[in-house]
C-alpha positions as CSV (number, residue, x, y, z in Angstrom):
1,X,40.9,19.6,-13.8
2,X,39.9,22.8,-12.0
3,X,42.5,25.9,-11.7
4,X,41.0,26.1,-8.5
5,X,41.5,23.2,-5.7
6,X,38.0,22.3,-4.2
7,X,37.3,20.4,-0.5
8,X,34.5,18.6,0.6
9,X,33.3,17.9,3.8
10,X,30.7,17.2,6.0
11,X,28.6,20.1,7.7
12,X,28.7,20.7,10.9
13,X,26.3,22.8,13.1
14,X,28.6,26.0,12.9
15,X,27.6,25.8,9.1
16,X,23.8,26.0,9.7
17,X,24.6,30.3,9.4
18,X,26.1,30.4,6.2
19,X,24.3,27.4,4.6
20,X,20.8,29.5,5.3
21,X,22.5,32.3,3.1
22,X,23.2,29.9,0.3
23,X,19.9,27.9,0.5
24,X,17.9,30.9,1.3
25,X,15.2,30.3,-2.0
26,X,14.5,26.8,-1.4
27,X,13.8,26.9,2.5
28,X,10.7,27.4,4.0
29,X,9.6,30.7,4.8
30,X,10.0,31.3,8.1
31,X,12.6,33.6,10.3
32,X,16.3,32.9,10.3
33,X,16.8,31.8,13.9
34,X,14.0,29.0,12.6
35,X,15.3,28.2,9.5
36,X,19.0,27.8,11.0
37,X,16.9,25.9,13.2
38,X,15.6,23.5,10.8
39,X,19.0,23.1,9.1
40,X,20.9,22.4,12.3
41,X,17.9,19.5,12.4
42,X,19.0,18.4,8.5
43,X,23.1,18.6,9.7
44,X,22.2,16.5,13.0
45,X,20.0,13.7,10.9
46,X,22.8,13.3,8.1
47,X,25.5,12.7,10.8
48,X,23.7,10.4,12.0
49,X,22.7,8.3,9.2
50,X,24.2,6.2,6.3
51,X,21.7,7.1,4.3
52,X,22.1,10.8,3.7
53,X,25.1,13.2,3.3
54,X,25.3,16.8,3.8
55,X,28.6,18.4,1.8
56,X,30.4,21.8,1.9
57,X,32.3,22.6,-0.6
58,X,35.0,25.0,0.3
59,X,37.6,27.0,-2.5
60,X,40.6,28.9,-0.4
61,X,38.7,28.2,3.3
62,X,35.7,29.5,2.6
63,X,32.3,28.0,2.2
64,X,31.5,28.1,-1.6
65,X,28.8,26.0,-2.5
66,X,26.6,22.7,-0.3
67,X,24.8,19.6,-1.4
68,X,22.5,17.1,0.5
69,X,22.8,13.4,-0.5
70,X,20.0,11.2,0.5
71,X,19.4,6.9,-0.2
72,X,16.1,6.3,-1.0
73,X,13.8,5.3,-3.8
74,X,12.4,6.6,-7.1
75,X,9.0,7.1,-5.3
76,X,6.6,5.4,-2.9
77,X,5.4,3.1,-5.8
78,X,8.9,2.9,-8.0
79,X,11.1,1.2,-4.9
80,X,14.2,1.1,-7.3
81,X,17.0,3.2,-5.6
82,X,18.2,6.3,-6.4
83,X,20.6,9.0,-4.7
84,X,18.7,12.3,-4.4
85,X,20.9,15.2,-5.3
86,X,19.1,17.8,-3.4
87,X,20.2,21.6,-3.7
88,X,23.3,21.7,-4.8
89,X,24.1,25.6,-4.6
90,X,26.8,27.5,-5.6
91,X,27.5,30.5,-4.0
92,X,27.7,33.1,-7.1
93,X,30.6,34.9,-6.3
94,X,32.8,31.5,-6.3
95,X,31.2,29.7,-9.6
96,X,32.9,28.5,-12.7
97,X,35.3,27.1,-10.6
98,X,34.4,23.2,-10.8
99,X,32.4,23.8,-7.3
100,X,29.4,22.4,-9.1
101,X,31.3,19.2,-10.9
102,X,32.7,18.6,-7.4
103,X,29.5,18.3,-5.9
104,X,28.2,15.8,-8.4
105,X,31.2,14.0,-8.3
106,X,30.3,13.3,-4.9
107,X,27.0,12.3,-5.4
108,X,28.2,9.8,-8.0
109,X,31.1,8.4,-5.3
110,X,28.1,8.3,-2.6
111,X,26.2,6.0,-5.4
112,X,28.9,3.9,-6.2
113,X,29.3,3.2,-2.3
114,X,25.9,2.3,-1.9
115,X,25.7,0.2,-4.5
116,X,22.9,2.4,-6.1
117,X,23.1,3.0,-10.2
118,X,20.7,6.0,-10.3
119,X,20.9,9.5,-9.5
120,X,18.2,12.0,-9.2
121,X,18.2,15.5,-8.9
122,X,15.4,18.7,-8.9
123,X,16.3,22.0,-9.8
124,X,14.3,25.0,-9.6
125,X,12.6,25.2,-13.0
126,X,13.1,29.2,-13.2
127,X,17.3,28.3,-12.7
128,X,18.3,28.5,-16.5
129,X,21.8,27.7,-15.8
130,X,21.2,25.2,-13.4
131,X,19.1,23.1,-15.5
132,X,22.1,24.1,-18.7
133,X,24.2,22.9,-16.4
134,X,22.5,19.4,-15.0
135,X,22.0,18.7,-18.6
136,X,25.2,19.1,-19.6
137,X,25.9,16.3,-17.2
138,X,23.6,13.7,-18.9
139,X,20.8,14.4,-16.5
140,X,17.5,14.4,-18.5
141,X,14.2,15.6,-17.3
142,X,11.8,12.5,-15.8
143,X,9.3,14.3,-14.5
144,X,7.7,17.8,-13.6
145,X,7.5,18.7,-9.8
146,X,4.3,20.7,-9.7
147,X,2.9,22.9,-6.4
148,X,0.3,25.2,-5.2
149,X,-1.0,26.3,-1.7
150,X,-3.7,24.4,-0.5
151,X,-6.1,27.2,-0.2
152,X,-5.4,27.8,-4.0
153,X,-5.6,24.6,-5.4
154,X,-9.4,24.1,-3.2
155,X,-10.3,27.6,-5.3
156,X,-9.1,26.2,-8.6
157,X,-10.9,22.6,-7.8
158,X,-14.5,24.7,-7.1
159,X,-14.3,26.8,-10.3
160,X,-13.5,24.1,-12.5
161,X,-16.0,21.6,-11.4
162,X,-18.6,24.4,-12.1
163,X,-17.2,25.0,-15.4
164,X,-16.9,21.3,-15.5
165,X,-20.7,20.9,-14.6
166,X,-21.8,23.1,-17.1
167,X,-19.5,22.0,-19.8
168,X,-20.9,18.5,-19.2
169,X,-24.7,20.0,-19.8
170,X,-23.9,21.6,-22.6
171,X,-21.9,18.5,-24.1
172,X,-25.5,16.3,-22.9
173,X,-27.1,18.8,-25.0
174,X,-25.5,19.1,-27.7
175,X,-25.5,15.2,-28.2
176,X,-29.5,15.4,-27.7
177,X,-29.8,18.2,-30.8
178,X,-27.2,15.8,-32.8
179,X,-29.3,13.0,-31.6
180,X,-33.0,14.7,-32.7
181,X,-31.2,15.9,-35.9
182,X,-30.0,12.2,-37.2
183,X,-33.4,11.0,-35.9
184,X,-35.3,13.7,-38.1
185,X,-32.4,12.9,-40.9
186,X,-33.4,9.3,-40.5
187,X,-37.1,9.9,-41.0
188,X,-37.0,12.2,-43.8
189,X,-35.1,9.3,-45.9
């Protein structure tokens, strides 16, 4: 049991301020009149829906940590459901104060309303306490969440397929020498 008494509830608009503070590293780049934007849009959608959740978690009134729940499935080709523990956050002023547990807690409550026996989460792979802290919980690594920019990745592609092409002449002749030199072997005996 926590020494300190933690409340959820749902977000509403007058939130979309302080949640940009706390989410600040995972939103998009942008500036903050549109990123308050875009999180009004994520408060307005999960009010609206049953299948996603966004939770403040509060400790003496204020806003201490957030969490967005979502319904869906393991992926596009895996249609098994899951809950998607996106972002939970902790404020770090207000952690080690069962904040964190209280969030997951709700995510598990949130899957055991929907029926759904999985849950899922990403954390940033940099976050050494997070991930301490998620796999303390039981939650084990499934898969690695890998991006670049566009631009980069086309840059990347074109040097390696040059490197490719000339690795795969240099493999054709190699095999070629190994070739002439089992043929000439061959002869010899």
């Amino acid at each position: 049991m926590s020494r300190y008494p933690v409340t959820l509830r749902q977000a509403d608009h007058s939130d979309a301020p302080r949640l940009r503070e706390l989410w600040s590293d995972v939103l998009r780049k942008a500036e903050i009149g549109e990123q308050i934007l875009d999180l009004e849009a994520t408060i307005t959608r999960a009010q609206e829906s049953e299948d996603e959740r966004l939770l403040l978690a509060e400790v003496d009134g204020q806003i201490a940590g957030a969490v967005l729940l979502k319904a869906a499935t393991i992926s596009p080709l895996n249609t098994e459901p899951v809950i998607q523990i996106v972002s939970p956050h902790v404020f770090p002023d207000l952690r080690r104060r069962g904040v964190g547990h209280a969030l997951l807690e709700a995510a598990a409550t949130f899957a055991e309303e929907k029926g759904i026996h999985l849950v899922g989460i990403a954390s940033l792979s940099g976050s050494r306490e997070a991930n301490r802290f998620l796999a303390r919980l039981g939650l084990a690594p499934q898969a690695v969440f890998r991006m670049a920019g566009t631009h980069q990745l086309r840059a990347k592609l074109s040097r390696s397929g040059v490197r490719q092409g000339r690795q795969l002449g240099q493999v054709i002749a190699a095999r070629r020498s190994l070739r002439r030199a089992q043929s000439m072997a061959t002869s010899d005996s």
